[in-house]
C-alpha positions in Angstrom: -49.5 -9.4 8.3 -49.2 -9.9 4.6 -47.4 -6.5 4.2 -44.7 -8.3 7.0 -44.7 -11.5 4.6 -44.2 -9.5 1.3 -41.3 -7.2 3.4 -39.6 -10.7 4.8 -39.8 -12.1 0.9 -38.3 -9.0 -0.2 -35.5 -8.8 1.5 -34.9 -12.6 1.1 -34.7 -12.1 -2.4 -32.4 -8.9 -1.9 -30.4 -10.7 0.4 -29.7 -13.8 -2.1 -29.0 -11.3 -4.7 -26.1 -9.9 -2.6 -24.6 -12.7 -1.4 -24.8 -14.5 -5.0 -23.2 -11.5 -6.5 -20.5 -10.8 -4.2 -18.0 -12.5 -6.1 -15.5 -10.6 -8.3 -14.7 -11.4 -11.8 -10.7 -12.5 -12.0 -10.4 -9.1 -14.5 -12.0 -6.9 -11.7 -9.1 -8.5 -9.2 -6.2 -8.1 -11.5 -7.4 -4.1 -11.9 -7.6 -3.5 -8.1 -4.6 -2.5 -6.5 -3.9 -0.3 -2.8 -1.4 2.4 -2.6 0.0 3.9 0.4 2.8 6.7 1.5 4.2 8.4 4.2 5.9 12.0 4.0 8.2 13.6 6.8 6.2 16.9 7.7 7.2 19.7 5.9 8.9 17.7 2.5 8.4 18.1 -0.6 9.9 17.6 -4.0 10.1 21.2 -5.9 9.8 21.4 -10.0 13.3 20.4 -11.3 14.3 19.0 -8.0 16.9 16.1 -8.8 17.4 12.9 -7.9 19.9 9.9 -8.2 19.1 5.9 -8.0 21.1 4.9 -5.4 20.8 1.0 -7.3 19.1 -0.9 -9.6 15.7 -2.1 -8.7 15.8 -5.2 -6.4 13.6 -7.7 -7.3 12.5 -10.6 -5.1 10.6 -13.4 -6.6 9.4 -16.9 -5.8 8.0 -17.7 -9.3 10.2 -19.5 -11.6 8.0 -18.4 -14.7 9.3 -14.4 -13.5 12.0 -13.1 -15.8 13.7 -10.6 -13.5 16.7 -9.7 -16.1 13.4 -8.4 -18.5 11.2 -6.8 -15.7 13.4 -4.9 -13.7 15.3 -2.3 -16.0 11.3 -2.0 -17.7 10.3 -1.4 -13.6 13.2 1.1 -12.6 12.7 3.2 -16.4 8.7 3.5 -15.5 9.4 4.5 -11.6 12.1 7.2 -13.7 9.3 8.4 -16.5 6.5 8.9 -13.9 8.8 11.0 -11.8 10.3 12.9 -15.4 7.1 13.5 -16.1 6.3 15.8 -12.9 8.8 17.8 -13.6 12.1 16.0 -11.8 15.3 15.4 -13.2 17.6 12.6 -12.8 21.6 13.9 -12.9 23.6 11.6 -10.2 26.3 14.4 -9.8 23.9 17.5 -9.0 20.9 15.3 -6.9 19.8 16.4 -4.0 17.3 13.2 -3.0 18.1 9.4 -3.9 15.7 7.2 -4.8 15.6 2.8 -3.6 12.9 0.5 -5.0 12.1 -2.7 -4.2 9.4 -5.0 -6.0 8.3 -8.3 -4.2 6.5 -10.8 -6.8 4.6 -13.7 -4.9 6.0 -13.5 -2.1 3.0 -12.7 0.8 6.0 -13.2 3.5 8.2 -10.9 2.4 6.4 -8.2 1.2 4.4 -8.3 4.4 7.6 -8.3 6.4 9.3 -5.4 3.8 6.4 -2.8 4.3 6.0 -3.9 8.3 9.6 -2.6 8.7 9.2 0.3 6.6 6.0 0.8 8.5 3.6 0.5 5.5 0.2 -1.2 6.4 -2.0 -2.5 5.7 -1.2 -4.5 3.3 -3.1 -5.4 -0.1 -5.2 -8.3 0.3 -4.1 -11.9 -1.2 -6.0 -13.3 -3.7 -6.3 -17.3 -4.4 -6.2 -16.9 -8.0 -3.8 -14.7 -8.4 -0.2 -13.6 -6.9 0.9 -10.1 -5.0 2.8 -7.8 -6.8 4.5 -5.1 -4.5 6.5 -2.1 -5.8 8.2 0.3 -2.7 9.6 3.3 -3.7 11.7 5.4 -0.9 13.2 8.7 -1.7 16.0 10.0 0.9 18.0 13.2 1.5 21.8 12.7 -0.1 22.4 15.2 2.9 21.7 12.9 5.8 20.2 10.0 4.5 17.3 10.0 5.9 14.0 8.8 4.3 11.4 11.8 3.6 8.8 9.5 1.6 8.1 6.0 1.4 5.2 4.3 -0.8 4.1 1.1 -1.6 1.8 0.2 -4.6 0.2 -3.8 -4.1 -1.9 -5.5 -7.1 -3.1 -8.7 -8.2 -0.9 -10.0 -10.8 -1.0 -12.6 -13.4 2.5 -14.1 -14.7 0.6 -16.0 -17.4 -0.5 -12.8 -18.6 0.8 -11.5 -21.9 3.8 -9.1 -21.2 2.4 -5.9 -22.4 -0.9 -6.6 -20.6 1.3 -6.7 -17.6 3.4 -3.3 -18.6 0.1 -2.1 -19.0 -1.1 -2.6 -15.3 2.5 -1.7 -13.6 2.6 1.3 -15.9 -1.1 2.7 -14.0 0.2 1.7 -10.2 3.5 3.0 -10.4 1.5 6.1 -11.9 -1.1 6.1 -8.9 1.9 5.3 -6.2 4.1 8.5 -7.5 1.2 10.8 -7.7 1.1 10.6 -4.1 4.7 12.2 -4.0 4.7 15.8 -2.7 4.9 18.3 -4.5 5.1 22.5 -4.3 4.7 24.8 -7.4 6.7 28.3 -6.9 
């Protein structure tokens, strides 16, 4: 019986522990992000493949304090580096593959809506503290058209936050959502 008792305490005091440290410190929930693609069978991006940006970076945002005329040419150039630095080349009158983007800041609606019709779920928790940033990147065949990979990248993001801070953390998810890009060495 005392053995039971001690057990019961025990877990008690386990089971407080838990529950009192479940909660996650505002720097642990601006760091956490999801990422998620989808590939048509059989693609992939070979080295040197090239590709074109079919626009500039849209950018949908609900948050006066968001500067979108200093965000999105720093957003489209990062999307442009990652993908340079695996080997790709951008030359709009030799691509082969286009690439869209789209980033959604704050908006749970329409970033929910944007990745339902392009059939990327789930998505990224929302946060009370903070709003949702979501980057989707889409690369399609010049050919036809049609969409070979889609990703989207969603993180916690702070527009309080001192800019390179914020470079800092796009810079890292863009990184993550790209690496999941196909790829086939010759």
């Amino acid at each position: 019986m005392v053995l039971k008792t001690v057990s019961l305490r025990t877990c008690l005091v386990l089971w407080l522990a838990m529950v009192g440290g479940c909660g996650i410190s505002p720097s642990e929930e601006l760091a956490s992000a999801s990422a998620i693609s989808f590939t048509e069978p059989g693609f992939y991006l070979a080295p040197g493949a090239v590709l074109s940006w079919r626009s500039d970076v849209v950018y949908l945002f609900e948050d006066p304090a968001e500067r979108p005329e200093a965000f999105r040419p720093f957003l489209q150039q990062e999307v442009q580096a990652q993908l340079e630095g695996r080997g790709y080349r951008f030359e709009p009158t030799q691509a082969t593959h286009g690439i869209v983007a789209l980033a959604v800041i704050g908006s749970d609606y329409n970033a929910t809506e944007i990745l339902r019709q392009y059939r990327l779920s789930p998505s990224f928790p929302a946060s009370r503290r903070y709003a949702r940033g979501t980057l989707l990147v889409a690369i399609y065949s010049l050919e036809d058209e049609k969409i070979r990979w889609r990703g989207s990248v969603q993180a916690n993001i702070d527009v309080t936050e001192p800019e390179q801070a914020r470079r800092d953390r796009v810079r890292t998810h863009v990184k993550r959502l790209l690496g999941l890009v196909p790829a086939r060495d010759f």
